[in-house]
GULUMSE-710048 format. One record per residue (C-alpha): residue in three letters; x, y negated, z negated; residue number from 1. Coordinates in Angstrom, 1 decimal. Layout:
BEGIN
{rec 'ala'; {X; Y; Z}; NUM};
...
This chain:
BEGIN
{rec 'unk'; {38.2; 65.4; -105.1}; 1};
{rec 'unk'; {41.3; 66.0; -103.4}; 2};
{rec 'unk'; {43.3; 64.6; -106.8}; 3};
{rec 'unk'; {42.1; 66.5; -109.0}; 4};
{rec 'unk'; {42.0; 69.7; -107.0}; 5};
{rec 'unk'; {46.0; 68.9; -106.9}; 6};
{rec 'unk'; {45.5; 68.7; -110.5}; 7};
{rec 'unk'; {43.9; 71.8; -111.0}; 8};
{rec 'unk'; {46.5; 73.9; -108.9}; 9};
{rec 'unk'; {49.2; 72.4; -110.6}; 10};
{rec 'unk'; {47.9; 73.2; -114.4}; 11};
{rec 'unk'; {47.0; 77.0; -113.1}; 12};
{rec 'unk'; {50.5; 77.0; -111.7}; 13};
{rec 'unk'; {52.4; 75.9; -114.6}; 14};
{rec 'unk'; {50.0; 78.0; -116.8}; 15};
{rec 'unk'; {51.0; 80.8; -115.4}; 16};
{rec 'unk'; {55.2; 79.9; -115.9}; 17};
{rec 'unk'; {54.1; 79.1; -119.3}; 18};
{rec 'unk'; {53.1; 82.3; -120.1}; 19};
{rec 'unk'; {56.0; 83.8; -118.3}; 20};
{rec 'unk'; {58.7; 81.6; -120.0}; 21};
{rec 'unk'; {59.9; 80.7; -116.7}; 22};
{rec 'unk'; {60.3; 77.2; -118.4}; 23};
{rec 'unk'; {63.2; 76.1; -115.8}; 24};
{rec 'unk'; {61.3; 77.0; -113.1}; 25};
{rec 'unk'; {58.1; 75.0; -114.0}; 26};
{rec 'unk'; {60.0; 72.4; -114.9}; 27};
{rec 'unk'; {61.3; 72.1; -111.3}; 28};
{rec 'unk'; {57.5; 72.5; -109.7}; 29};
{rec 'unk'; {56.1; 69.7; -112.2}; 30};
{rec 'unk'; {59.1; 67.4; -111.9}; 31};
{rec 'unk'; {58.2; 67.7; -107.7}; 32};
{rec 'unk'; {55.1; 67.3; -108.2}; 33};
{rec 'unk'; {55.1; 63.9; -110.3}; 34};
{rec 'unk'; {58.2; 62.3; -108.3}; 35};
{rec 'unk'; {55.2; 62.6; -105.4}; 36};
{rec 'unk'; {52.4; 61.7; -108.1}; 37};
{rec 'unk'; {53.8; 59.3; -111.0}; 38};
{rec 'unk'; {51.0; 58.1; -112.1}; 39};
{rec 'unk'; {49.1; 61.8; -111.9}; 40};
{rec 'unk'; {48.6; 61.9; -116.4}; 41};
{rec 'unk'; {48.0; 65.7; -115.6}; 42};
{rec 'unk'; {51.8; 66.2; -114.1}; 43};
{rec 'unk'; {53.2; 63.9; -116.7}; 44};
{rec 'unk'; {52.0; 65.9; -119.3}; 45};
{rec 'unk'; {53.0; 69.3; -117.9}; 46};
{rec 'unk'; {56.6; 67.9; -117.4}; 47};
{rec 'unk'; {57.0; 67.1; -121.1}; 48};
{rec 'unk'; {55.3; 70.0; -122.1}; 49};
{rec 'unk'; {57.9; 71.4; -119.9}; 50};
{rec 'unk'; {60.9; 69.6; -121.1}; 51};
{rec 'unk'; {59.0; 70.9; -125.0}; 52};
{rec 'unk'; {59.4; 74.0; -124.1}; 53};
{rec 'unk'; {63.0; 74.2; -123.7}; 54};
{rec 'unk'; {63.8; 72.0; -126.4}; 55};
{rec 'unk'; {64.8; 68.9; -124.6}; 56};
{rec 'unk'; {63.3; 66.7; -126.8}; 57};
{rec 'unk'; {64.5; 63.0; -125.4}; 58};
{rec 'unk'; {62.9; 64.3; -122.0}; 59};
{rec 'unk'; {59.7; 65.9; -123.7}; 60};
{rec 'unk'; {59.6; 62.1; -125.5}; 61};
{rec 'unk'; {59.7; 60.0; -122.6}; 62};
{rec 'unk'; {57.0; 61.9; -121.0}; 63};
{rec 'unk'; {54.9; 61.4; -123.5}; 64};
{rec 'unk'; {55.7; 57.7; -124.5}; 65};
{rec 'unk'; {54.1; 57.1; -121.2}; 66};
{rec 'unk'; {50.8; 58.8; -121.3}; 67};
{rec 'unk'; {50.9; 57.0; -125.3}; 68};
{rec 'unk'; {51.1; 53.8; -123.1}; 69};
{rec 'unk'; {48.7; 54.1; -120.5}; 70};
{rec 'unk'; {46.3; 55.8; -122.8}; 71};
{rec 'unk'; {47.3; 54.7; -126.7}; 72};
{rec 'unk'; {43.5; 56.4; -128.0}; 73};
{rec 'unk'; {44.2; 59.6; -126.5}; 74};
{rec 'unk'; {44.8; 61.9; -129.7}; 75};
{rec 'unk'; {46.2; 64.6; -127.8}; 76};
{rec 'unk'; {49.2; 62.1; -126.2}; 77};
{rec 'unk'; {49.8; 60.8; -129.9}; 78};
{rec 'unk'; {50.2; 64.3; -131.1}; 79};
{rec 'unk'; {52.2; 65.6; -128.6}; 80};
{rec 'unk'; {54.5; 62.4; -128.9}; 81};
{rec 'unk'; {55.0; 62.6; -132.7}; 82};
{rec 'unk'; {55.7; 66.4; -132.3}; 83};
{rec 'unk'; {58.4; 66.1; -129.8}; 84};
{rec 'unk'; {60.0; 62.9; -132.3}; 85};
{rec 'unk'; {59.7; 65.0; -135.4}; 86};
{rec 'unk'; {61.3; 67.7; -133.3}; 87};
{rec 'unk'; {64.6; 65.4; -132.7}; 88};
{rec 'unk'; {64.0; 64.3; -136.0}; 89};
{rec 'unk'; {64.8; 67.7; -137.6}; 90};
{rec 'unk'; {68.3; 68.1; -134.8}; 91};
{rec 'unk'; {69.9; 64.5; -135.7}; 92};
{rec 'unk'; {71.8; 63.3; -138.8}; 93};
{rec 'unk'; {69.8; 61.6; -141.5}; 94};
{rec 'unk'; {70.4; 58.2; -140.9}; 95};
{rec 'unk'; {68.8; 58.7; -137.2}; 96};
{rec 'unk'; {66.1; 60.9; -138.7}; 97};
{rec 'unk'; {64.8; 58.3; -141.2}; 98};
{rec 'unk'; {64.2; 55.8; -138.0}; 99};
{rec 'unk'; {62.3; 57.9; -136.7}; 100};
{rec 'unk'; {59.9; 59.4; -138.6}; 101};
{rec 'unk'; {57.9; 56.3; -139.3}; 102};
{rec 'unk'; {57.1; 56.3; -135.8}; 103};
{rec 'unk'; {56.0; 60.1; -136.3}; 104};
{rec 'unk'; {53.9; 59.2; -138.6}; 105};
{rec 'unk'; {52.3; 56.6; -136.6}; 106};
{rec 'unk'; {51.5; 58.8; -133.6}; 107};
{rec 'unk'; {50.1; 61.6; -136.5}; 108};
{rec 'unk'; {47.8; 59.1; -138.4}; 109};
{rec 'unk'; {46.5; 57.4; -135.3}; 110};
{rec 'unk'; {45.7; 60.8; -133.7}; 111};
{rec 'unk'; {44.1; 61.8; -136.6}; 112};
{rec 'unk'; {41.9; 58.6; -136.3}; 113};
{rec 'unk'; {41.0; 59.1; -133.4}; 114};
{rec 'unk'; {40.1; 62.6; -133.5}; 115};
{rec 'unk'; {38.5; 63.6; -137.3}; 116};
{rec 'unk'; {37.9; 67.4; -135.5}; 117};
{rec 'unk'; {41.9; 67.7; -134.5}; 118};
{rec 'unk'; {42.9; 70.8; -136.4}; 119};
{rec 'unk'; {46.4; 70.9; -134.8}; 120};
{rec 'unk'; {47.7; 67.2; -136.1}; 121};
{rec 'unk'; {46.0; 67.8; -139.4}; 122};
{rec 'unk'; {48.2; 70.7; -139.8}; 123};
{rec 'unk'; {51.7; 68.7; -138.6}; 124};
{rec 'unk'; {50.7; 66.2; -141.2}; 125};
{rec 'unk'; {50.7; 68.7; -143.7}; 126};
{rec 'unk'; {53.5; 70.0; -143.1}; 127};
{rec 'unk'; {55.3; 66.6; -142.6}; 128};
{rec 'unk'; {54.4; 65.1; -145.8}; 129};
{rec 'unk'; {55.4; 68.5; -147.3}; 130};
{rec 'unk'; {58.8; 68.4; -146.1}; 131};
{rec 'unk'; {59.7; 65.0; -146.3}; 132};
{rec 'unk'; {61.3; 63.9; -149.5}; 133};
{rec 'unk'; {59.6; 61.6; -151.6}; 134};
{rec 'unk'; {62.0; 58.8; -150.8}; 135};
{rec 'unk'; {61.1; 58.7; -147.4}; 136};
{rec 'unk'; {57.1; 59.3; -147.9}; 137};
{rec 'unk'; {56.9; 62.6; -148.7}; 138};
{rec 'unk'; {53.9; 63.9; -151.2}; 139};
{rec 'unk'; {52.2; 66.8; -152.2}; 140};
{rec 'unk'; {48.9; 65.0; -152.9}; 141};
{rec 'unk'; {48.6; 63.3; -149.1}; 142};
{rec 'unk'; {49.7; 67.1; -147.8}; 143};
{rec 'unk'; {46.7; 68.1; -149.7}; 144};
{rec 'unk'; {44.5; 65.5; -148.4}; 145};
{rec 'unk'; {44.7; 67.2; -144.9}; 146};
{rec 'unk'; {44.4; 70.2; -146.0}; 147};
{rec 'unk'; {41.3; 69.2; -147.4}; 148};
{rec 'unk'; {40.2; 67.5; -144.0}; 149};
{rec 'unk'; {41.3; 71.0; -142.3}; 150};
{rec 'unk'; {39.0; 73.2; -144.3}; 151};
{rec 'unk'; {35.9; 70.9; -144.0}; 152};
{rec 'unk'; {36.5; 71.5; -140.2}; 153};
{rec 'unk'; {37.9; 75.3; -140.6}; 154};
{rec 'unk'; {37.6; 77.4; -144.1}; 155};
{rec 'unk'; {40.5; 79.4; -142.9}; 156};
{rec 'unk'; {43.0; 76.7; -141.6}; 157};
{rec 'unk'; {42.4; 75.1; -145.0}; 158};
{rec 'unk'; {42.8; 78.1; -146.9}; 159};
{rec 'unk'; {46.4; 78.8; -144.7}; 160};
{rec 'unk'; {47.1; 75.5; -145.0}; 161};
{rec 'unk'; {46.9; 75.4; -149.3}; 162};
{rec 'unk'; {48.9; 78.3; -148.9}; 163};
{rec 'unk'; {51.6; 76.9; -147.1}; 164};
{rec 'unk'; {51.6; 74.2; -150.0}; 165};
{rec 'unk'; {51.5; 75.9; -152.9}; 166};
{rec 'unk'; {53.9; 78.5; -151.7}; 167};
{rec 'unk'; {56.4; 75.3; -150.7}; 168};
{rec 'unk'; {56.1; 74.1; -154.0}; 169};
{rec 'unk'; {57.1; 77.5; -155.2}; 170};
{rec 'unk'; {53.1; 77.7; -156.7}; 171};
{rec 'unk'; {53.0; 81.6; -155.8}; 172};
{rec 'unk'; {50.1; 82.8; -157.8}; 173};
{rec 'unk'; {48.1; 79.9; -156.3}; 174};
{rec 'unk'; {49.7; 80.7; -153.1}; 175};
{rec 'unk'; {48.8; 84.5; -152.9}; 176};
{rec 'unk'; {45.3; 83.3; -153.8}; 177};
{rec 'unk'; {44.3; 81.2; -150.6}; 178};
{rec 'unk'; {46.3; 83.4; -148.4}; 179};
{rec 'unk'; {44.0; 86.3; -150.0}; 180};
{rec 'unk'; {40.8; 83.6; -149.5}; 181};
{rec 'unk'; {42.2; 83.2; -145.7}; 182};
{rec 'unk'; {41.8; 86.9; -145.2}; 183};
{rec 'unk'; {38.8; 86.9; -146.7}; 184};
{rec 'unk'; {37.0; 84.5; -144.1}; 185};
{rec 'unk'; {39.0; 84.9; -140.9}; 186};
{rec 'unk'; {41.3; 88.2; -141.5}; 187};
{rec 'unk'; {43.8; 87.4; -138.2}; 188};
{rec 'unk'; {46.6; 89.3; -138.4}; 189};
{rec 'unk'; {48.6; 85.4; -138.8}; 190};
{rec 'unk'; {46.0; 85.5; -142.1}; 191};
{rec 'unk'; {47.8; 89.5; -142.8}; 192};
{rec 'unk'; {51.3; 87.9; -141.9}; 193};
{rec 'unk'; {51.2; 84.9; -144.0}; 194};
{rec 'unk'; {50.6; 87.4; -147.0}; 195};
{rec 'unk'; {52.8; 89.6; -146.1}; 196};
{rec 'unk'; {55.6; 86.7; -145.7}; 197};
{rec 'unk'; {55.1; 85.9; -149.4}; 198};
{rec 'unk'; {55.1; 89.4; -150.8}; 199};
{rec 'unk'; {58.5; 90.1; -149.0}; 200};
{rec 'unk'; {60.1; 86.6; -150.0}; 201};
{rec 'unk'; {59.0; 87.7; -153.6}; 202};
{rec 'unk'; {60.6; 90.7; -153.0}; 203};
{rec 'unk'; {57.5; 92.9; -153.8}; 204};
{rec 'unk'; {57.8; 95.3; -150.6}; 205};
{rec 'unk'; {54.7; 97.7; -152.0}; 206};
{rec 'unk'; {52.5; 95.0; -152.2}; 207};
{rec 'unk'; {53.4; 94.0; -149.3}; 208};
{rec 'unk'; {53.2; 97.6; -147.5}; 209};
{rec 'unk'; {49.5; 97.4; -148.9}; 210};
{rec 'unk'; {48.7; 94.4; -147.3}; 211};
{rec 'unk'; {50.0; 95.7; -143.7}; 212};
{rec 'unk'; {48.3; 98.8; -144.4}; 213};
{rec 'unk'; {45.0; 96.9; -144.8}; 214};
{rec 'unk'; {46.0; 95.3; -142.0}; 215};
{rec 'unk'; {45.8; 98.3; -140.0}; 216};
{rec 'unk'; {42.8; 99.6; -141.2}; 217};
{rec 'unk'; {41.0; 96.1; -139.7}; 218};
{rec 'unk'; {43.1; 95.8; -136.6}; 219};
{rec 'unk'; {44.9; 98.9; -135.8}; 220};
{rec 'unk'; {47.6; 97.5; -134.0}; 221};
{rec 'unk'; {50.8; 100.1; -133.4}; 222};
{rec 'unk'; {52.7; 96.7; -134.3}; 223};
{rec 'unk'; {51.7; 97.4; -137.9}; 224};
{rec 'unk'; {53.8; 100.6; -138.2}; 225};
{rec 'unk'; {56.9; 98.9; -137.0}; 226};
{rec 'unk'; {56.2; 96.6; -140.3}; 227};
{rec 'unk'; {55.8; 99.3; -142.8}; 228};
{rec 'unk'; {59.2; 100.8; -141.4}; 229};
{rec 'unk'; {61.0; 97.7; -141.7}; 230};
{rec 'unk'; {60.0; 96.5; -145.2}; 231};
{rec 'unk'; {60.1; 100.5; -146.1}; 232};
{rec 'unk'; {64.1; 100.2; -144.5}; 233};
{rec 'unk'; {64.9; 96.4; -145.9}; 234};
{rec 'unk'; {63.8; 96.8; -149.8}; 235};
{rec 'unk'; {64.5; 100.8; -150.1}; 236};
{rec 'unk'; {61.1; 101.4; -151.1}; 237};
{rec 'unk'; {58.2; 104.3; -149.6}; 238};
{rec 'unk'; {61.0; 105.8; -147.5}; 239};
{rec 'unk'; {59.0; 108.3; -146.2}; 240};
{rec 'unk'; {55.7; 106.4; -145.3}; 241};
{rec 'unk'; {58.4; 103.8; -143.7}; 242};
{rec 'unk'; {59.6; 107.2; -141.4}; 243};
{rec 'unk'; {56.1; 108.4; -140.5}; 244};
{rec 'unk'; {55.3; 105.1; -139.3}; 245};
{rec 'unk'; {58.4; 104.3; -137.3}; 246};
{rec 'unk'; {57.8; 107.5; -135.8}; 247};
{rec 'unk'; {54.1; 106.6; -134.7}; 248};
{rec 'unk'; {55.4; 103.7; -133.5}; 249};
{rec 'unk'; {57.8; 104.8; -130.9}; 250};
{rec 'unk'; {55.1; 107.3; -129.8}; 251};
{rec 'unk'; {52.6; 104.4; -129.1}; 252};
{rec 'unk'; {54.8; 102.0; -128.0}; 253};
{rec 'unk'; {53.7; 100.3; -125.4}; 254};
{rec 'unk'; {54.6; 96.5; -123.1}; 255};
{rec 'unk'; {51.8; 95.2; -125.8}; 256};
{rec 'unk'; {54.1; 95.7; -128.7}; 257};
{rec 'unk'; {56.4; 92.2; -129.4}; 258};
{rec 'unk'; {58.8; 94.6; -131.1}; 259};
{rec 'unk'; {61.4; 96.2; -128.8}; 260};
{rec 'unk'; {61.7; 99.9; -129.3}; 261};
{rec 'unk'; {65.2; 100.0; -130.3}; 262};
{rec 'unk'; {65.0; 98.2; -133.0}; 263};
{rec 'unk'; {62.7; 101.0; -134.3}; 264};
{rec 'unk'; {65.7; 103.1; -133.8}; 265};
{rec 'unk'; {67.3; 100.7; -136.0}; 266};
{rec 'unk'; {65.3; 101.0; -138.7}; 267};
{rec 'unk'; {65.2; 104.7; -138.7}; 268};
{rec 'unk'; {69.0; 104.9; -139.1}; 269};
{rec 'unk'; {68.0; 102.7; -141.6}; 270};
{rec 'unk'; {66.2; 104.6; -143.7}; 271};
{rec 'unk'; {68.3; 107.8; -143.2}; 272};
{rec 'unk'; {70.8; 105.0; -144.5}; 273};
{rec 'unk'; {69.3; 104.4; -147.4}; 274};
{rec 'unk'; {69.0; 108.4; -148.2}; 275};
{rec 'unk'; {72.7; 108.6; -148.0}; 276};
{rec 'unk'; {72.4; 110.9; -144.7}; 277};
{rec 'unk'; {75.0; 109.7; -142.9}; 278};
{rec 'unk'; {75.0; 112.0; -139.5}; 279};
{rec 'unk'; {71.1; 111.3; -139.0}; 280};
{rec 'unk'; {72.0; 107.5; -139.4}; 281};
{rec 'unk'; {74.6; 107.5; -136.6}; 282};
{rec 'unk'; {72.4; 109.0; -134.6}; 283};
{rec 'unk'; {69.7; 106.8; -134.6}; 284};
{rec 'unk'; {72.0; 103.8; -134.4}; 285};
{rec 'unk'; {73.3; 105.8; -130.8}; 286};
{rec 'unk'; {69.7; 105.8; -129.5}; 287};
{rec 'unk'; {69.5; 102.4; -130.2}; 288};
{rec 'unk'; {72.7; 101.4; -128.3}; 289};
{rec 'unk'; {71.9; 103.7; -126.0}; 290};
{rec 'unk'; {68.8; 102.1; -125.3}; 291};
{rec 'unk'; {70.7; 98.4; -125.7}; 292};
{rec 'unk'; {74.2; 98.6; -125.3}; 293};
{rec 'unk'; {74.9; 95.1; -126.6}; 294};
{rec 'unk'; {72.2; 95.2; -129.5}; 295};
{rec 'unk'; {74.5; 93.0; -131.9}; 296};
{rec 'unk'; {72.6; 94.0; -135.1}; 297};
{rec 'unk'; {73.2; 97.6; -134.2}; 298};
{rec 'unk'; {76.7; 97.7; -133.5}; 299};
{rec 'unk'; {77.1; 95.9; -137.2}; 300};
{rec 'unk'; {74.7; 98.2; -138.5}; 301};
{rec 'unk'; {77.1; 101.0; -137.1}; 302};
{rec 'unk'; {79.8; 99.8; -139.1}; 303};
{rec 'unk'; {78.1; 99.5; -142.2}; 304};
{rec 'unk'; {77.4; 103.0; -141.6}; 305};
{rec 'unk'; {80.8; 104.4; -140.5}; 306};
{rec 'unk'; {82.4; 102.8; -143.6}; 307};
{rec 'unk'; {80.3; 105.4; -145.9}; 308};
């Protein structure tokens, strides 16, 4: 009992850093806590999940490797383990890359033997097999395999999932389709986003402006207005729905909204940008420094705008 009530209070401690990004500083209470308990699975886990979190993938590996040791039919420790080695993978030169991804694979496939109800590896091994190029193992047709596997266990993961494929294989129409079928059966806002992603890469702004707007009507989130304004601002397109919403926006923001306020500022001189008004563009660039003095994007935005 005493064990795992350390346990406990050291997963509700380094949840709550988590959350916080305070990544340093739960590294430092897990790393304490596992020099006193170094056989404690718990701790070690943390500590890479730690060392993951700041993108120190040798460390995040090591950890790992040893739960993958102690406990090789864990599915969890395999997945974590072949994350954190596709994640050096992807920052090393080929050469290096190619040695390990075999062992990526490894940890993938035997998670996904152990576990058939993992969603989370099903979806790394579709996008590894996506990415990798067919000289290596790469393939479309084993990508679509777990996809298949993810949508017997979850319509919509397999729906996103297709989606992801089809739009990587440059497969839009089929693309649009399932990301349309996604909404259909889950309608998240990542379902909403995924759509939206496509329609702006395909640089159709008003169907993507529809898409946010219906969006809105299901979830009503003030983030939603910050979109309109941007894709309204970036393509040149609705100028005046892209205002109106920016403006609703900075009246509702609130600590919820992921999207700092300024950059709604941004977007406004923006748009006034794009209407060739040059006096109501410089001053919504000045709010926005005002409000962020060293907002890079602003000061070049600024520029852009001074050179009229």
């Amino acid at each position: 009992m005493p064990t795992f009530t350390f346990s406990q209070a050291i997963v509700n401690d380094a949840d709550l850093l988590f959350q916080q990004k305070q990544f340093i500083k739960a590294e430092k209470m897990i790393r304490g806590y596992v020099t006193e308990n170094p056989n404690d699975l718990v701790g070690i886990e943390l500590l890479g999940d730690a060392y993951g979190h700041q993108k120190k993938w040798d460390r995040a590996i090591n950890q790992y490797k040893k739960l993958v040791d102690v406990s090789y039919d864990n599915a969890n420790y395999q997945y974590k383990y072949g994350g954190a080695l596709g994640m050096k993978a992807l920052e090393v030169n080929k050469f290096k890359a190619i040695g390990l991804i075999s062992d990526v694979k490894e940890a993938f496939l035997k998670a996904a033997e152990i576990d058939s109800d993992h969603i989370d590896v099903r979806w790394a091994m579709v996008e590894l097999y996506m990415q990798l190029p067919g000289i290596i193992g790469g393939s479309k047709k084993k990508s679509l395999k777990y996809a298949n596997e993810l949508e017997n266990l979850s319509k919509v993961d397999g729906y996103l999932a297709k989606g992801y494929i089809y739009e990587y294989d440059n497969e839009l129409k089929l693309a649009e389709n399932y990301y349309k079928k996604a909404i259909i059966v889950g309608g998240s806002l990542t379902c909403y986003d995924k759509l939206t992603k496509l329609y702006e890469a395909e640089n159709q702004p008003i169907k993507a402006i529809a898409n946010i707007e219906d969006a809105y009507e299901k979830h009503n989130k003030n983030q939603m207005n910050y979109q309109i304004g941007k894709v309204s601002a970036d393509y040149k397109v609705e100028l005046e729905k892209g205002e109106r919403c920016l403006h609703l926006y900075i009246k509702n923001h609130s600590v919820e909204d992921e999207v700092p306020i300024e950059w709604a500022f941004l977007r406004l001189s923006q748009i006034e940008k794009n209407r060739n008004n040059k006096s109501e563009a410089l001053k919504w660039i000045d709010k926005a420094l005002d409000t962020r003095s060293n907002f890079k994007q602003a000061k070049e935005e600024k520029e852009k705008i001074l050179s009229l």
